[in-house]
C-alpha positions in Angstrom: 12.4 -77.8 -37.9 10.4 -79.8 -40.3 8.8 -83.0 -38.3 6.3 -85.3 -40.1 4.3 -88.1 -38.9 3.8 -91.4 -40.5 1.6 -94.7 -39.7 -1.3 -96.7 -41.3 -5.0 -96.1 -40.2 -6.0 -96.2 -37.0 -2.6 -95.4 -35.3 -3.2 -92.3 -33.3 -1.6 -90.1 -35.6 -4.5 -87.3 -35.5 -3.8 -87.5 -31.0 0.1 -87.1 -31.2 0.2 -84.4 -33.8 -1.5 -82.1 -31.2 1.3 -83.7 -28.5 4.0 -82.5 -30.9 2.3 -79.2 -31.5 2.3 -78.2 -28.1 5.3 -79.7 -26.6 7.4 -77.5 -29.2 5.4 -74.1 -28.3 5.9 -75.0 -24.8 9.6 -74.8 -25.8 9.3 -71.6 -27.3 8.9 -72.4 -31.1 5.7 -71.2 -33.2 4.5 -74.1 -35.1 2.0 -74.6 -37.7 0.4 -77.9 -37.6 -1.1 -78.9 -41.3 -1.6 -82.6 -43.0 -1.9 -84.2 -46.5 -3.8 -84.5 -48.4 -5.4 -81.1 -47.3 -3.8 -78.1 -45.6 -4.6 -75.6 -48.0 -8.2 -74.4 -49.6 -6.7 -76.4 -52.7 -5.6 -79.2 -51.2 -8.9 -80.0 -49.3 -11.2 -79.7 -52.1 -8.5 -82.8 -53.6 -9.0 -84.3 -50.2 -12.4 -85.2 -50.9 -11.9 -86.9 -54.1 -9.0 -89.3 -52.4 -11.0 -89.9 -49.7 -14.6 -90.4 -50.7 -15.6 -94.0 -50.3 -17.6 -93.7 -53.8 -14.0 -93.3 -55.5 -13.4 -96.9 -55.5 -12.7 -96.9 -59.3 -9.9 -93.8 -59.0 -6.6 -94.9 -61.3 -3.9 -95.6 -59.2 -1.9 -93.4 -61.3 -4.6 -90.9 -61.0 -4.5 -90.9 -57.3 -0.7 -90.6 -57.0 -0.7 -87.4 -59.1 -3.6 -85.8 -57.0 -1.4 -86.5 -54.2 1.5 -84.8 -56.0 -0.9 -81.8 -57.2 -1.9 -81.3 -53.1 1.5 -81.9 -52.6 2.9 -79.0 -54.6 0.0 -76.2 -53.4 0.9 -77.1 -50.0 4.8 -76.8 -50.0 4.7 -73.6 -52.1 1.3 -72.2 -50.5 2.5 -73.5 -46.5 5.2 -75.1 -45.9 8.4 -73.5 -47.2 6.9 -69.8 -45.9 6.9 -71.2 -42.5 9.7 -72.7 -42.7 11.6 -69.8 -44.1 9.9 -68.1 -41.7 11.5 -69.4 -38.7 8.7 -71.5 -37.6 8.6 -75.5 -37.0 6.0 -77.5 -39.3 4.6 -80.5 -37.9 2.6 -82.7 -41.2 0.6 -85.3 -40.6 1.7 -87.6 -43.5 4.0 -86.4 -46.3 5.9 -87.7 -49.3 6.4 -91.3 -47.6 2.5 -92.1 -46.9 3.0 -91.7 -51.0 5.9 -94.6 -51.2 4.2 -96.3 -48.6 0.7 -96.5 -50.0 0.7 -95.2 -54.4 4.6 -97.0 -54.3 3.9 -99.9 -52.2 0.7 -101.3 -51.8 -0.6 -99.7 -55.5 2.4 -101.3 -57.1 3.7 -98.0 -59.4 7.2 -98.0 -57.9 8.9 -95.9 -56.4 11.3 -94.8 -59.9 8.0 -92.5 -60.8 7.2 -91.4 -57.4 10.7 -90.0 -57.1 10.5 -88.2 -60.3 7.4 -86.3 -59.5 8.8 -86.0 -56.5 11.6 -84.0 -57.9 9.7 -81.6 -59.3 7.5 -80.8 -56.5 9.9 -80.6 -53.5 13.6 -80.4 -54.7 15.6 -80.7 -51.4 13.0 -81.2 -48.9 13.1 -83.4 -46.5 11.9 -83.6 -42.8 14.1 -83.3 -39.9 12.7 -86.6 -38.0 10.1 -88.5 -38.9 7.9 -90.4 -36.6 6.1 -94.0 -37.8 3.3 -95.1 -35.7 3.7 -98.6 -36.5 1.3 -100.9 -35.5 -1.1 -104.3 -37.4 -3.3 -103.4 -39.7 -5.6 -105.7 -37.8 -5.4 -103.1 -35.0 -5.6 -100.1 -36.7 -8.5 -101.0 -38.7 -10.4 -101.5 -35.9 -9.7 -98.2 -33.7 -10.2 -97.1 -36.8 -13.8 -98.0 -37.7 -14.3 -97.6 -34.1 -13.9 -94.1 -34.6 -16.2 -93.3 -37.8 -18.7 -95.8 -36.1 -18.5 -93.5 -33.0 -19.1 -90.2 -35.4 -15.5 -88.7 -34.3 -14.3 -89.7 -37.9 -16.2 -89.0 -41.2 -17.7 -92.0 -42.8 -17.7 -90.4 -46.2 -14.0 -90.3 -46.2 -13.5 -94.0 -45.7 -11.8 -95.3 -48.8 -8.9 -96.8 -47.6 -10.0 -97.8 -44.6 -12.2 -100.0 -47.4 -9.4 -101.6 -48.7 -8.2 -105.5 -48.4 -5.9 -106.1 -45.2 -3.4 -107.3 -47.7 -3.4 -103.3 -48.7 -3.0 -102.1 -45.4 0.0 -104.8 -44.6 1.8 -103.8 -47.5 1.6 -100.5 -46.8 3.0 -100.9 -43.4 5.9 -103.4 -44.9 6.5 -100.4 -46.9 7.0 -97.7 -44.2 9.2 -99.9 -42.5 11.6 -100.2 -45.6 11.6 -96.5 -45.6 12.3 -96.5 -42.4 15.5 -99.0 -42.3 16.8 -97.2 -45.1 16.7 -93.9 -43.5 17.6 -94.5 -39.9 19.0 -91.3 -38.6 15.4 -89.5 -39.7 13.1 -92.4 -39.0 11.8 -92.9 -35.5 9.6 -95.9 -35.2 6.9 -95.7 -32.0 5.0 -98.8 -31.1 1.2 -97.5 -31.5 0.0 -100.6 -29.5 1.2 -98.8 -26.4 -1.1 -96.5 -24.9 -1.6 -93.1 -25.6 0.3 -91.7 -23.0 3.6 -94.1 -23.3 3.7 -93.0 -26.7 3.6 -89.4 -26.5 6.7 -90.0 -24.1 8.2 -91.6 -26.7 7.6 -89.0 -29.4 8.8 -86.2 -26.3 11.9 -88.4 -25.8 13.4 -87.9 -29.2 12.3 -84.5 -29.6 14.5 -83.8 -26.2 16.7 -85.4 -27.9 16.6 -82.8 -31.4 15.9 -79.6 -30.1 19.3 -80.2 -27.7 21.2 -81.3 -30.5 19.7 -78.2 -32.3 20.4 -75.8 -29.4 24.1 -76.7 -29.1 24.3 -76.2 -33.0 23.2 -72.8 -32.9 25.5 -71.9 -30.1 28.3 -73.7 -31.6 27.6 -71.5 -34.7 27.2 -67.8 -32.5 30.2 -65.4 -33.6 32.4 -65.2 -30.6 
């Protein structure tokens, strides 16, 4: 099972993940939790050029193929092994936060972003998909909250530096994806509280790992 989670700064993203994480080993699946940009040696040392607040002059185009270069590392270097392995793989972000944010709000389109995308993850696609939507206006703030607080890095700030306009066409964004796609997408209000969300996120995966259970018995030699 291949579950990745979606949703603009500030929407609790980093807190569910670890939710998901456990509530899938507590139903007897071993998971590896990873993110992007990052989750492999390679992909964090790109990390901190896409994130560094310094970086305000990076090419958009630029950017969207350092995503697509962390992209590929981590598919071929993580992902598909535990996958294949048997595993569940829970991302925070994935090829949508790309759509959403290089497609969207940097204006290259999504015709490119689906060619690179091709070539970097033919046939890969996440089971269910979670989008913690909320307003930018909200987000931001928890957001800065945090790096103010120290529990976030303020080096690592560069979008969080961007206009609101950015930030609302980003969200606009994931919620095209996500009325395109409605039997992956799952859209979770992150103005609730922590906890009401989490039992949102819990609901639907009740809801999958049933539907996968009766699958694999349906499937059992008789």
């Amino acid at each position: 099972m291949f579950i990745t989670i979606e949703g603009i700064e500030g929407s609790g993203k980093s807190t569910q993940i670890g939710n998901i994480a456990g509530y899938l080993r507590e139903a007897g699946l071993e998971c590896l939790i990873t993110r992007e940009p990052g989750g492999t040696g390679i992909g964090e040392k790109i990390r901190t050029i896409l994130l560094n607040r310094d970086h305000h002059m990076l090419d958009p185009m630029a950017e969207l193929l350092l995503y697509t270069a962390d992209r590929a590392q981590h598919i071929r270097e993580k992902i598909l092994p535990a996958l294949q392995s048997g595993m569940a793989v829970v991302c925070d972000r994935f090829i949508d936060s790309t759509i959403a944010y290089q497609g969207a709000a940097r204006g290259i389109g999504p015709q490119t972003i689906h060619e690179l995308s091709r070539l970097v993850l033919p046939d890969l696609r996440p089971d269910v998909t979670f989008l913690l939507d909320l307003s930018p206006e909200v987000g931001l703030l928890r957001a800065w909250k945090e790096i103010e607080s120290g529990n976030r890095d303020g080096g690592q700030s560069r979008f969080e530096r961007e206009k609101i306009r950015f930030h609302e066409t980003v969200r606009e964004g994931y919620l095209a994806l996500a009325a395109a796609e409605p039997e992956r997408f799952r859209i979770i209000d992150a103005a609730d509280p922590p906890e009401r969300v989490r039992d949102a996120i819990f609901s639907v995966l009740r809801e999958r790992l049933t539907v996968r259970e009766d699958l694999f018995h349906r499937n059992m030699p008789t």
